[in-house]
C-alpha positions in Angstrom: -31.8 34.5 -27.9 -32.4 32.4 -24.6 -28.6 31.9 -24.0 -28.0 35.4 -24.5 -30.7 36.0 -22.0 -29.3 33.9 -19.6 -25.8 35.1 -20.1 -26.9 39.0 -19.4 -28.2 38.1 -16.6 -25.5 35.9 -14.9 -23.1 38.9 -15.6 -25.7 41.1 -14.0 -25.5 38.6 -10.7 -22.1 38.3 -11.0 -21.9 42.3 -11.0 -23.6 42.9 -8.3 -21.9 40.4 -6.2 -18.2 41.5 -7.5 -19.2 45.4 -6.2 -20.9 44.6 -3.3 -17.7 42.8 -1.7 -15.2 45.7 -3.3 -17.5 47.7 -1.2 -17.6 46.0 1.3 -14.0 45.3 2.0 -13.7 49.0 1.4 -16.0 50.8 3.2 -17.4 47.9 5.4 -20.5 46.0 5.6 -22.1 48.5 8.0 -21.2 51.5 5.6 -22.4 49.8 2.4 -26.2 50.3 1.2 -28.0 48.3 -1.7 -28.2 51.8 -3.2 -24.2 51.4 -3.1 -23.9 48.1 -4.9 -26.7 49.0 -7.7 -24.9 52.0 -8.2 -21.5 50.6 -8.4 -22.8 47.3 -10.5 -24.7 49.9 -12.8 -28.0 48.2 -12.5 -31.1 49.3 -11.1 -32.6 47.8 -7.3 -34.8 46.2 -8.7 -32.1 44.0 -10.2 -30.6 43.2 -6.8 -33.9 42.1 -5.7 -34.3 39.9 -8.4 -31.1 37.7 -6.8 -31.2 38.9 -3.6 -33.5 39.2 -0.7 -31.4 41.7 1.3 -28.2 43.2 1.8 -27.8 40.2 4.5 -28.5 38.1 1.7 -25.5 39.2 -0.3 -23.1 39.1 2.7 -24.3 35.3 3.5 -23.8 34.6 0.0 -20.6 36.1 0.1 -19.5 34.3 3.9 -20.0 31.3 2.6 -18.7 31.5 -1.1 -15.0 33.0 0.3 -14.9 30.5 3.2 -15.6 27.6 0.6 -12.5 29.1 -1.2 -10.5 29.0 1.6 -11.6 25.3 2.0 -10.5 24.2 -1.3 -7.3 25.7 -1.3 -6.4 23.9 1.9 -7.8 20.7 0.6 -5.7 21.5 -2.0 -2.9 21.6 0.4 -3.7 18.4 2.1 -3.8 16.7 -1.3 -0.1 17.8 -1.8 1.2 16.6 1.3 3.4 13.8 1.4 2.7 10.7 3.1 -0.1 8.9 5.0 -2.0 11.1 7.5 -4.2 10.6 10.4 -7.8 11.6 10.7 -6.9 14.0 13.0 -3.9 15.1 10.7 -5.8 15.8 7.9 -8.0 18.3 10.2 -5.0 19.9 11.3 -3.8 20.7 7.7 -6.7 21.8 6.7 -7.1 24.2 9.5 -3.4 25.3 9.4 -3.9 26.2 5.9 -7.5 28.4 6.1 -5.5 30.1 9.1 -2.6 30.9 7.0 -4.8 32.7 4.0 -6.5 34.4 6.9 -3.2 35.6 8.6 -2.2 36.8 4.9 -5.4 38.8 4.0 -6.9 40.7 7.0 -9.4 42.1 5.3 -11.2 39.0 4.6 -10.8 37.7 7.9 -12.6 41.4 9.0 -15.8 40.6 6.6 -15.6 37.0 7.3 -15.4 37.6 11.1 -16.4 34.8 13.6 -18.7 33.8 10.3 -16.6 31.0 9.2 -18.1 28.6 10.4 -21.9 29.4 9.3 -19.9 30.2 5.6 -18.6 26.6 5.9 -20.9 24.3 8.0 -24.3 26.0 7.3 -24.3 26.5 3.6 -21.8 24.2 2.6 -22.7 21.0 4.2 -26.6 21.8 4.4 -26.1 21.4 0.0 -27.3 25.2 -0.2 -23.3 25.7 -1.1 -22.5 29.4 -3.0 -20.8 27.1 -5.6 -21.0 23.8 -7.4 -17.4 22.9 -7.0 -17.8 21.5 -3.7 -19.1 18.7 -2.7 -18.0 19.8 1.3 -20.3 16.3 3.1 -18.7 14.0 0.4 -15.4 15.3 1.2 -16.1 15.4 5.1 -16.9 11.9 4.4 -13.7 11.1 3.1 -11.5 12.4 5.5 -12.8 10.3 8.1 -12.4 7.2 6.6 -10.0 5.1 8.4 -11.4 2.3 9.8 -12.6 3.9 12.7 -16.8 4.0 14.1 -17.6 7.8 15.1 -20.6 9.4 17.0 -22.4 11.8 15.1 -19.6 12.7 12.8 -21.2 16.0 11.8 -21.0 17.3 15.4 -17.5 16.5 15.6 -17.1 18.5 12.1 -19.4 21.6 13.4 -17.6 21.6 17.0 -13.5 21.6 15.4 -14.8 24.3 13.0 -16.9 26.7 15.8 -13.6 26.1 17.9 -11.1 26.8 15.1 -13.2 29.8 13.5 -14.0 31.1 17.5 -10.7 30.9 19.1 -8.6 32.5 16.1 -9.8 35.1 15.3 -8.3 37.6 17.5 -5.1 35.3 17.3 -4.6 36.4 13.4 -6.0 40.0 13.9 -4.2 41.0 16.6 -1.7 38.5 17.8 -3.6 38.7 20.9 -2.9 36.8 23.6 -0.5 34.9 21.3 0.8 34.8 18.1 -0.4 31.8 15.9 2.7 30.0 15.6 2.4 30.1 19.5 -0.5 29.2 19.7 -0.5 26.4 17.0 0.3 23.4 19.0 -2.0 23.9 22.0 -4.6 24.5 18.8 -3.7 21.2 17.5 -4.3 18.8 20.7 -6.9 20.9 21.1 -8.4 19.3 17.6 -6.7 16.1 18.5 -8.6 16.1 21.4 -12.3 17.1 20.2 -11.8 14.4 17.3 -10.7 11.4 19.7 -14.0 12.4 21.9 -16.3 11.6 18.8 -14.3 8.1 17.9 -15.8 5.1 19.2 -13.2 3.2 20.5 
């Protein structure tokens, strides 16, 4: 009886948060009422309140739960790739790949907005993650080990991700004032740079 319980309402959760973003890449955040998702989920409001505080609660929830996708398929990526890397490689392969899903689905871009960096630094490294595949600190952690003493490492991770998430936006949405692949390697010295200011040397 209790795991059928507790199975009801996970699919009830999972419901609601499934129609909310179909609605939400659909009609837009802006456009989209709790009345909307209840409807669409088939449960009552009371039901969304249950999970959810607010409608801002749900899009938070769902910032951070896409951009943490995004994050493992890249780290996927830099798993796969041949050969020793730098610190500042690895950052650079991550990033290249997050942009790449971006550039390939503008419609999560639009609902993740200028928002990746609060779904990825905020959530995921504050251990309030939206899921327990990722271990984002422990993995942070990892790419920066190679020998090297840094100052406050977790600035140096919020600052190439506010810089990443702030300059390319517009650059995947509109090709505006450059196209990525033009702007790529003045994007990567740019990272270069940032990390080499937070290594002790």
């Amino acid at each position: 009886m209790g795991e059928k319980a507790e199975e009801n309402k996970k699919q009830k959760r999972n419901a609601l948060i499934n129609h909310a973003f179909a609605l939400f890449m659909s009609k837009g955040t802006e456009n989209t009422s709790i009345s909307d998702i209840t409807q669409s989920a088939g449960v009552g409001k009371g039901t969304f309140y249950y999970y959810f505080k607010d409608k801002n609660d749900i899009v938070s929830y769902l910032i951070a739960d896409k951009a943490e996708k995004l994050l493992l398929h890249a780290l996927d990526a830099l798993e796969n790739h041949d050969g020793a890397v730098s610190v500042e490689d690895k950052f650079i392969i991550v990033a290249d790949d997050i942009l790449m899903q971006l550039r390939s689905d503008k419609r999560l871009l639009l609902f993740i907005n200028k928002n990746l960096s609060f779904g990825l630094y905020r959530k995921s490294f504050s251990g309030r993650s939206a899921s327990k595949e990722l271990d984002a600190a422990a993995i942070f952690r990892e790419m920066i080990e190679d020998g090297s003493k840094w100052k406050e490492p977790d600035l140096m991770l919020y600052t190439v991700v506010e810089f990443v998430s702030g300059t390319c936006h517009t650059v995947l949405l509109n090709d505006s004032p450059v196209s990525l692949g033009r702007y790529q390697p003045y994007l990567h010295d740019c990272i270069r740079g940032i990390i080499n200011s937070f290594r002790i040397q």
